[in-house]
C-alpha positions in Angstrom: 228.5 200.4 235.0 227.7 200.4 231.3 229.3 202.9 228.4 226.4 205.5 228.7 226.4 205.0 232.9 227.9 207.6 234.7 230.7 207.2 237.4 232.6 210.1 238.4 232.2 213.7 237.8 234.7 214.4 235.0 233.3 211.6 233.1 229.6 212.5 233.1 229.7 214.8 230.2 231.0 212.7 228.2 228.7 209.6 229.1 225.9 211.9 228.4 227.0 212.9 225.4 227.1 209.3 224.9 223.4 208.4 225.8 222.1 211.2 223.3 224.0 209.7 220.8 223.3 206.7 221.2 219.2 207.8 221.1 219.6 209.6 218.0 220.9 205.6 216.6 217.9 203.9 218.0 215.9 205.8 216.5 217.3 206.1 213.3 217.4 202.2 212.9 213.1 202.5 213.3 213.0 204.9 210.5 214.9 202.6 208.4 212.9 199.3 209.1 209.2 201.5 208.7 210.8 202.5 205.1 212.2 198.8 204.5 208.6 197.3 205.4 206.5 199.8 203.6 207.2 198.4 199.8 206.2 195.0 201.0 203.2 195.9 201.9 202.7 197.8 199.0 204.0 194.8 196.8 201.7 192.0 198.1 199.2 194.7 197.3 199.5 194.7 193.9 200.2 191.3 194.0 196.4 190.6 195.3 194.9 192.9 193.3 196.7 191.7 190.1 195.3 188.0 190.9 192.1 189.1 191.6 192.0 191.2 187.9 192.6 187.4 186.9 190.1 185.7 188.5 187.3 188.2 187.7 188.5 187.5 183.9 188.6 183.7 183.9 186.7 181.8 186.3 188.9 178.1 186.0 192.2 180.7 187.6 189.6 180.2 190.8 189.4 176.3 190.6 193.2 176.4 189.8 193.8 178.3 193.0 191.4 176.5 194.9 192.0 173.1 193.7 195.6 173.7 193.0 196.3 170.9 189.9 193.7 168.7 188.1 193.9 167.3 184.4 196.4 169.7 182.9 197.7 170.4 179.0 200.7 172.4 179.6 200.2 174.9 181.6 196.0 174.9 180.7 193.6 172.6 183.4 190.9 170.7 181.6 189.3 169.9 184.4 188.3 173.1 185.4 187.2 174.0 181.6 184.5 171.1 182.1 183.6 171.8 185.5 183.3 175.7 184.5 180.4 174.2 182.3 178.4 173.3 185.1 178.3 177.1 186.0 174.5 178.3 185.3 174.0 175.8 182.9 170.3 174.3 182.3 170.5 171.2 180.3 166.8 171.0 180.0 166.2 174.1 177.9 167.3 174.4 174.4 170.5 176.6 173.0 169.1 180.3 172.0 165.9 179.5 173.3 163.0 181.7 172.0 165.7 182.4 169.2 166.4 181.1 166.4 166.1 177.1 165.9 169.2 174.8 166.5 170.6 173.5 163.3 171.6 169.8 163.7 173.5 168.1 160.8 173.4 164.3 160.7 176.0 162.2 158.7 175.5 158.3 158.7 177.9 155.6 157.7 177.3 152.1 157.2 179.3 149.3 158.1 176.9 146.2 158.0 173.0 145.2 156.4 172.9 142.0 158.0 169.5 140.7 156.9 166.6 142.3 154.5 163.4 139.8 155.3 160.3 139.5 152.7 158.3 138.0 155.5 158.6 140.5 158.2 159.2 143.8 155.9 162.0 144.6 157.5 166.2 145.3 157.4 168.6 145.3 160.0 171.8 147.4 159.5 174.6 148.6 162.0 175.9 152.0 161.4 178.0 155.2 163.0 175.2 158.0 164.1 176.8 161.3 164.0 174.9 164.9 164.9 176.4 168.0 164.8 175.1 171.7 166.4 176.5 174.9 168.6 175.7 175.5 171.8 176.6 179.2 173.0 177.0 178.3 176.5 180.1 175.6 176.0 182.1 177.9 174.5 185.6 178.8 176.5 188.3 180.9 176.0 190.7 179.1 173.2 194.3 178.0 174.5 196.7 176.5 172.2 196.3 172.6 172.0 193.3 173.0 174.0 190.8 174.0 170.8 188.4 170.6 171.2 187.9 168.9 173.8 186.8 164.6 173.3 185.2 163.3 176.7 183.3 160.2 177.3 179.5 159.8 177.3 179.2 160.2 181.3 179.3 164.1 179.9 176.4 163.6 177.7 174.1 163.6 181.1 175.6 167.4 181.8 174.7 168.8 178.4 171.4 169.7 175.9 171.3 167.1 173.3 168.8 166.6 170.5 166.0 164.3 171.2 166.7 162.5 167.8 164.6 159.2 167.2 164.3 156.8 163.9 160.8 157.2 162.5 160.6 153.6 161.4 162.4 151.7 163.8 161.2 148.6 164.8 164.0 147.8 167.7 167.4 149.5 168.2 170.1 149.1 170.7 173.2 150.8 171.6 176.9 149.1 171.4 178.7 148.5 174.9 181.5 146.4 174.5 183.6 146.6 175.9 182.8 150.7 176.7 179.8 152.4 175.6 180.5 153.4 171.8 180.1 157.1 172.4 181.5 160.0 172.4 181.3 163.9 172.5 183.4 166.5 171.0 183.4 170.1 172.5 184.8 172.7 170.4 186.1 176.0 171.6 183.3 178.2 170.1 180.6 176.0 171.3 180.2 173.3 168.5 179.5 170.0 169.8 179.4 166.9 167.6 178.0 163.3 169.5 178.8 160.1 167.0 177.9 156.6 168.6 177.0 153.5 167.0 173.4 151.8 166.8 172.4 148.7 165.4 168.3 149.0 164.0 165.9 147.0 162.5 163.5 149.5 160.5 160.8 148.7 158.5 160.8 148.1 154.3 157.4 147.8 152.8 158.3 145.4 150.1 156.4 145.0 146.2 156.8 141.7 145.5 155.1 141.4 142.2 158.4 140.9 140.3 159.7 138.4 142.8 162.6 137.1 142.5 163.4 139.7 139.7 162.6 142.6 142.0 164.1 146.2 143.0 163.6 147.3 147.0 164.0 150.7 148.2 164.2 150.6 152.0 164.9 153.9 153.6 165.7 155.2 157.4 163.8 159.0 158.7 165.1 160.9 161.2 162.8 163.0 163.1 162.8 164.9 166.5 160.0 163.7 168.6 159.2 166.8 170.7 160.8 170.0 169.1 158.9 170.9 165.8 160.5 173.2 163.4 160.6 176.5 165.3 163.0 175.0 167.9 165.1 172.2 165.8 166.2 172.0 162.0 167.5 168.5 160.8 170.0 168.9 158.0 172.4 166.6 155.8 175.7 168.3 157.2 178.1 167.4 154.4 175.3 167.5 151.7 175.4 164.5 149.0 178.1 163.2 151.2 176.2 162.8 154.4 176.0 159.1 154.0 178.4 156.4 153.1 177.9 153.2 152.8 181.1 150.5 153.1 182.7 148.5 150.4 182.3 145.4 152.5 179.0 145.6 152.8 177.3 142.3 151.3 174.3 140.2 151.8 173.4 136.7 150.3 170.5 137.5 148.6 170.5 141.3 147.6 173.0 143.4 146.2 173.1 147.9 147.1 172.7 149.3 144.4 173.2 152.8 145.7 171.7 155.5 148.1 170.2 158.6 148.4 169.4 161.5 150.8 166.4 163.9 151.3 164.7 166.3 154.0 161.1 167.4 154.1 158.8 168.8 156.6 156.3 167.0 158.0 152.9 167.9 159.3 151.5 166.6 162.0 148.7 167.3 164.3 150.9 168.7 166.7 152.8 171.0 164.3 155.5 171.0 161.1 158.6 168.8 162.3 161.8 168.0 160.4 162.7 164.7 159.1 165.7 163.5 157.1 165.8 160.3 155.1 168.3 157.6 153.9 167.6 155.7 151.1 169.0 152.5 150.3 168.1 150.4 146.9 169.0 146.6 146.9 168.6 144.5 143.5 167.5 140.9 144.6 170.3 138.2 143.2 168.8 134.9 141.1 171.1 132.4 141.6 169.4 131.3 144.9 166.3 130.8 143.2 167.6 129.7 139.4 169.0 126.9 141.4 166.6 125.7 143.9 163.3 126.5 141.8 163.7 127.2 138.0 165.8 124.7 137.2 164.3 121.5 138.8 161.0 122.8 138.5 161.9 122.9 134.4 163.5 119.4 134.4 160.1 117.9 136.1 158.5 118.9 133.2 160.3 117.5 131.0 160.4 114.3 133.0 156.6 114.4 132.9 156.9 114.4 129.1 158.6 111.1 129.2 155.3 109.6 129.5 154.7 110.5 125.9 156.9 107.9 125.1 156.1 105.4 127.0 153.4 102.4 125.6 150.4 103.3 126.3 149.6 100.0 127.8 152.1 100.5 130.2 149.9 101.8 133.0 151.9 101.6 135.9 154.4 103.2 134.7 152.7 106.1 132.9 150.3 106.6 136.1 152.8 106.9 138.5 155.2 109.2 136.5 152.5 111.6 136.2 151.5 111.3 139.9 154.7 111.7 141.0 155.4 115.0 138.8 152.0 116.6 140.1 152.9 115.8 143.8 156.4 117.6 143.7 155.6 120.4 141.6 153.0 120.4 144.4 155.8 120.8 147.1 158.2 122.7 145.7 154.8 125.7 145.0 154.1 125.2 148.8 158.0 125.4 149.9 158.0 128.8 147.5 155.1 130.2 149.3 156.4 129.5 152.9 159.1 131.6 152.5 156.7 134.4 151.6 154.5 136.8 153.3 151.0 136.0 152.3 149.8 138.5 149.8 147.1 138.8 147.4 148.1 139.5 144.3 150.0 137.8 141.9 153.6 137.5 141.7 156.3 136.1 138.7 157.2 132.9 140.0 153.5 132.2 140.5 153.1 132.5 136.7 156.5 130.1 136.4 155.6 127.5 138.4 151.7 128.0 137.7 152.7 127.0 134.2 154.8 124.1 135.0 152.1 122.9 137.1 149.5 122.8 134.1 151.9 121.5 131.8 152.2 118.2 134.3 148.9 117.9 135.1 148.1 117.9 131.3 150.6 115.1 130.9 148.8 113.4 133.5 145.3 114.2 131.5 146.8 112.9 128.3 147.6 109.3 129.3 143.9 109.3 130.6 142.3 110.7 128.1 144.7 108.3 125.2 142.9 105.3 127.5 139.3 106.2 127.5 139.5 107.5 123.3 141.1 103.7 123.0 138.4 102.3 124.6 135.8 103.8 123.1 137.8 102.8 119.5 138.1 99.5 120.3 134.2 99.3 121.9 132.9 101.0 118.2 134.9 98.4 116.3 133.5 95.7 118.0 129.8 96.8 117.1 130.9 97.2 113.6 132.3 94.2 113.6 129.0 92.5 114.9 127.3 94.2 112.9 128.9 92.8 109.9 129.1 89.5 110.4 125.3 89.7 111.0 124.5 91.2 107.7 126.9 88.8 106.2 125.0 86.1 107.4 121.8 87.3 106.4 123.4 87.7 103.1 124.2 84.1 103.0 120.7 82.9 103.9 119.6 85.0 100.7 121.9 83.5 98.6 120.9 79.4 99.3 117.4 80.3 98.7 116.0 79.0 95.1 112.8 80.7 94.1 110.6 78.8 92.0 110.3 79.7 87.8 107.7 82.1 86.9 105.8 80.9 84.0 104.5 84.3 82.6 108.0 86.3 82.1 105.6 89.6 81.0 103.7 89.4 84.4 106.5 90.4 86.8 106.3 89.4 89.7 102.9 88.1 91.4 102.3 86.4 94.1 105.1 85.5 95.2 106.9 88.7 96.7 110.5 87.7 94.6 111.9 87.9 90.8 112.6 85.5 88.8 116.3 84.3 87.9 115.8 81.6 85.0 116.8 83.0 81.9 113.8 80.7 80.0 111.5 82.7 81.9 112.0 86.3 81.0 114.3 86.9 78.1 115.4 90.4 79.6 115.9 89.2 83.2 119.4 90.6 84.6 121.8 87.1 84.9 122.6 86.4 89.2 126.5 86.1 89.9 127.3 85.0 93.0 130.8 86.6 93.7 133.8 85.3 95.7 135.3 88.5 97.2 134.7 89.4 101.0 131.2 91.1 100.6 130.7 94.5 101.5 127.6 96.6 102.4 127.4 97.8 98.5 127.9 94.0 97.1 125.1 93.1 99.7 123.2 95.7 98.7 122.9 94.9 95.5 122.6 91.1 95.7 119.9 91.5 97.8 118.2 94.5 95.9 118.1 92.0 92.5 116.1 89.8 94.7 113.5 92.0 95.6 113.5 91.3 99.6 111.9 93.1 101.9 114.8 93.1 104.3 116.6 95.5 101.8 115.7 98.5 103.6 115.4 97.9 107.0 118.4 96.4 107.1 120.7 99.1 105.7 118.7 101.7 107.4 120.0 100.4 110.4 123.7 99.8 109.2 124.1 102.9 108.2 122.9 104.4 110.7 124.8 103.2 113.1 128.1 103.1 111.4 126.9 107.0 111.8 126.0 107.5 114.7 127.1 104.5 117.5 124.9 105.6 120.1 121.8 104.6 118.3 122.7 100.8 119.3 121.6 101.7 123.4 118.1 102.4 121.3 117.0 99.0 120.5 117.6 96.0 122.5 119.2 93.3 120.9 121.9 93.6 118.0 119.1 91.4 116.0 116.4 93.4 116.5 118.9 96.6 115.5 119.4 94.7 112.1 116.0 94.0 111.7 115.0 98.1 112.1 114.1 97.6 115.5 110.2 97.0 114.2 109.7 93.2 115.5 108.5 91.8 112.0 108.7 88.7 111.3 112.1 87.4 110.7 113.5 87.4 107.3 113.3 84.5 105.0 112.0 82.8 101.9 109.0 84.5 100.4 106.0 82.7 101.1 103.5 81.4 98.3 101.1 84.3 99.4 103.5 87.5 99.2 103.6 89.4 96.5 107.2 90.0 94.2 108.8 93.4 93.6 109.9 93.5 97.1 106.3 94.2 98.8 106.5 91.9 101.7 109.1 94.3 103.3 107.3 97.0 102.9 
C-alpha cells in the first residue's frame, strides 16, 4: 500500500495527515532549488556583461576570445596588436592628412665606398638607410614589455611609408641574403622607424684641373618624389650626428677627409619639395701616380740628356736615344690620358709631362741641329781654305815676275803699267823683300800693292767679301772667276809693253 495509502479506518487519519505533510515537503524542496538557481543566473549575468565592458574597451580581448592563443608576451597577444592594425587602416593616404606635414628624420651610416671613378663621375658606397616618423593610427594601448614592436618587412606592404628616393642615383639595389635586410619598428605611441641597407652608385661631377693633387666633394640628396613640402618634411633626425661614416672605410686611391649635412628646399615646377644632402670630401693619394708617372717620366729625361755626352759623331747612338725617349714619353702621355674622361681644359700632369716632352724633343733637336752647324763649319772652312791657296798662288806668280829697269827714275811709271825695283833707277824707290813667313791677306796686300798690279783690288774685294759674307760664292761661277771679281778680264799677269805703271791696267 505505500506510507501515505490508506488501509483501514483507524489508520486513515493518520495517513492523511501524512500525505499533507508530505505536500508541504515537496513543495518546500521547489522553493529551495528556484532560490539556489536564481544567483547563477544572475552571476553569468554579470559575468557577460563584465566581458563585454572588455571587449568594447579593447578590440585584441575579441581576437583573444575568438582565436583563443596566438603570439603571446606574458599574458599580452602580439598577434592580435598587429592584426588590430588592419582595422580601418588606409595605407594609401598619408598620416594627418590635410594636417600638418609628416616629419621624417633620416640618419645614414656608412660601412663601405668601394670605388670613386674619374671616367664615369661616379661613387659607389653601401650604407644602413634609416627613416624615422609617427603615424597616429599604429598606436596601441602600452603593456609592459610590449612598448615596440620589431617585425619583418612582409609588414612594410600593410603600412604608409615615405616615398623616399636618391636624387642622384645612378643604380641602387636592395640587400637579400640571406633575408631581405629590413626591418620595421612600431612603437606604442605610433612612431615607426624602417632601417634597411642599400648599396648605390650616385653621381660626382669631378674638377680635374688639379689632377692627381685634387680635392672631390661627392654628395648623396634625398628627396620625396611625389609629396612636396605641405605633405612631407625631410629632416636630419640626430642633427650633426645624422651621418657616420666607419673607421674601416678605405679606398686605394682616395682618402675621406670628412662629411657634412645640409637640407634645403627645392623648387620645382610642380611645387617646393624637401631634400637632404650628405656630403663626403675625398683627398686623392700620390703615390699611385709618383710611382707610375713622375718618377720614370723624370728619369727619361735625364736619360735623354745623356746624349749631351755622347760624340757627336756617334749617330746611331745619339739618334736612337732621342727617338726612343720621344716615343715613350709618347706612351706613357697616351696611357695617362686613357685613364681619363676626355675634357677640355688643361690639367697638372699635362703641364708635367708636357714639359718633359719638350725637354726630350729638344734633346732630340740638339744633336740635329750640332750636325747641320758642323756642316756648315766645316763647308765655310773649306771655301776659305780655297780661297787662300788661290790668292797664295797668285801671290807667287807676282813674285817670279822681273820687270824691266826704268831709265828715267823722275818719270814714274810710263808705259809699262808697273814700278820700278832697281835701286840705280830711282834713288827714293822703297827696297822689295821677299819674306819667308806663311803669307797672309795683309803681307799679300802689300807685296802686291808695291807692285802696282791691277789685280790689287779685285782680288781683295772679293776675299773680303766673302770671308764676310759666304753666300756671296753661289753668285759667281767658278772660285776663279770669284777671285778675279767676277768681271771676266783678262787674267792676271805680267804687264804688257803697252800698259801704263801706277797700277792702271787693273783699273
Amino acid at each position: 500500500r505505500g506510507v501515505c495509502g490508506g488501509g483501514g479506518s483507524s489508520s486513515s487519519s493518520r495517513h492523511a495527515v501524512s500525505s499533507r505533510g508530505c505536500g508541504r515537503s515537496i513543495s518546500t524542496w521547489s522553493k529551495c532549488t528556484n532560490l539556489l538557481l536564481m544567483p547563477r543566473a544572475r552571476l553569468v549575468t554579470l559575468w557577460l556583461a563584465f566581458n563585454l565592458a572588455l571587449i568594447a574597451q579593447d578590440p585584441s580581448a575579441s581576437v583573444d576570445a575568438a582565436t583563443g592563443g596566438g603570439s603571446m608576451l606574458g599574458d599580452v597577444n602580439i598577434s592580435a596588436i598587429l592584426d588590430s592594425f588592419s582595422v580601418s587602416y588606409d595605407k594609401r593616404v598619408r598620416p594627418n592628412y590635410g594636417g600638418p606635414p609628416v616629419e621624417v628624420g633620416v640618419t645614414m651610416y656608412v660601412l663601405s665606398i668601394s670605388s670613386l671613378s674619374e671616367v664615369k663621375m661616379d661613387f659607389t658606397l653601401d650604407f644602413y638607410f634609416r627613416q624615422f616618423w609617427t603615424d597616429p593610427r599604429l598606436a596601441y594601448g602600452k603593456r609592459p614589455g610590449v612598448e615596440t614592436l620589431s617585425v619583418g618587412s612582409e609588414f612594410i606592404k600593410n603600412i604608409w611609408v615615405p616615398d623616399t628616393f636618391f636624387v642622384n642615383e645612378k643604380q641602387s639595389y636592395f640587400h637579400i641574403a640571406t633575408t631581405s635586410n629590413e626591418f620595421i619598428r612600431v612603437h606604442h605611441s605610433g612612431s615607426i622607424t624602417r632601417s634597411i641597407r642599400l648599396t648605390i652608385t650616385a653621381s660626382c661631377p669631378m674638377n680635374l684641373q688639379y689632377f692627381p693633387m685634387d680635392r672631390q666633394l661627392c654628395h648623396i640628396e634625398i628627396e620625396s618624389f611625389g609629396y612636396t613640402m605641405r605633405d612631407i618634411r625631410y629632416k636630419w633626425n640626430e642633427g650633426p650626428n645624422s651621418v657616420g661614416v666607419s673607421s674601416e672605410v678605405s679606398l686605394p686611391q682616395f682618402k675621406v677627409l670628412g662629411h657634412r649635412q645640409r637640407a634645403v628646399e627645392i623648387s620645382l615646377t610642380t611645387g617646393n619639395y624637401s631634400r637632404l644632402a650628405c656630403e663626403i670630401q675625398f683627398v686623392r693619394s700620390m703615390g699611385y701616380y709618383l710611382i707610375q708617372i713622375y718618377i720614370p717620366s723624370g728619369l727619361i729625361v735625364v736619360i735623354s740628356w745623356v746624349s749631351f755626352w755622347l760624340n757627336r759623331n756617334a749617330t746611331p747612338a745619339r739618334v736612337a736615344l732621342g727617338v726612343t725617349t720621344v716615343l715613350t714619353m709618347t706612351t706613357l702621355m697616351s696611357s695617362t690620358n686613357a685613364a681619363l674622361p676626355k675634357i677640355s681644359y688643361v690639367k697638372s700632369i699635362d703641364v708635367y709631362l708636357g714639359t718633359c716632352f719638350v725637354m726630350v724633343f729638344a734633346s732630340l733637336l740638339e744633336y740635329a741641329t750640332v750636325g747641320y752647324m758642323a756642316k756648315r763649319i766645316q763647308m765655310r772652312k773649306q771655301r776659305f781654305m780655297a780661297i787662300q791657296k788661290i790668292a797664295e798662288q797668285k801671290k807667287q806668280q807676282l813674285d817670279g815676275v822681273q820687270p824691266p829697269p826704268n831709265p828715267n827714275p823722275s818719270a814714274g811709271d810710263h808705259g809699262h803699267g808697273h814700278a820700278h825695283t832697281h835701286s840705280h833707277a830711282h834713288p827714293h824707290a822703297p827696297k822689295q823683300t821677299v819674306s819667308n813667313r806663311p803669307i797672309g791677306f795683309s803681307n799679300m796686300q802689300q807685296n802686291v800693292g808695291t807692285r802696282g798690279c791691277s789685280i790689287v783690288g779685285p782680288l781683295f774685294q772679293e776675299v773680303r767679301f766673302k770671308v764676310h759674307d759666304p753666300k756671296a760664292h753661289s753668285k759667281g761661277g767658278t772660285l776663279e772667276n770669284t777671285v778675279n771679281g767676277g768681271r771676266g778680264g783678262p787674267p792676271v799677269g805680267p804687264p804688257g809693253p803697252g800698259q801704263q805703271g801706277g797700277g792702271g791696267g787693273g783699273g
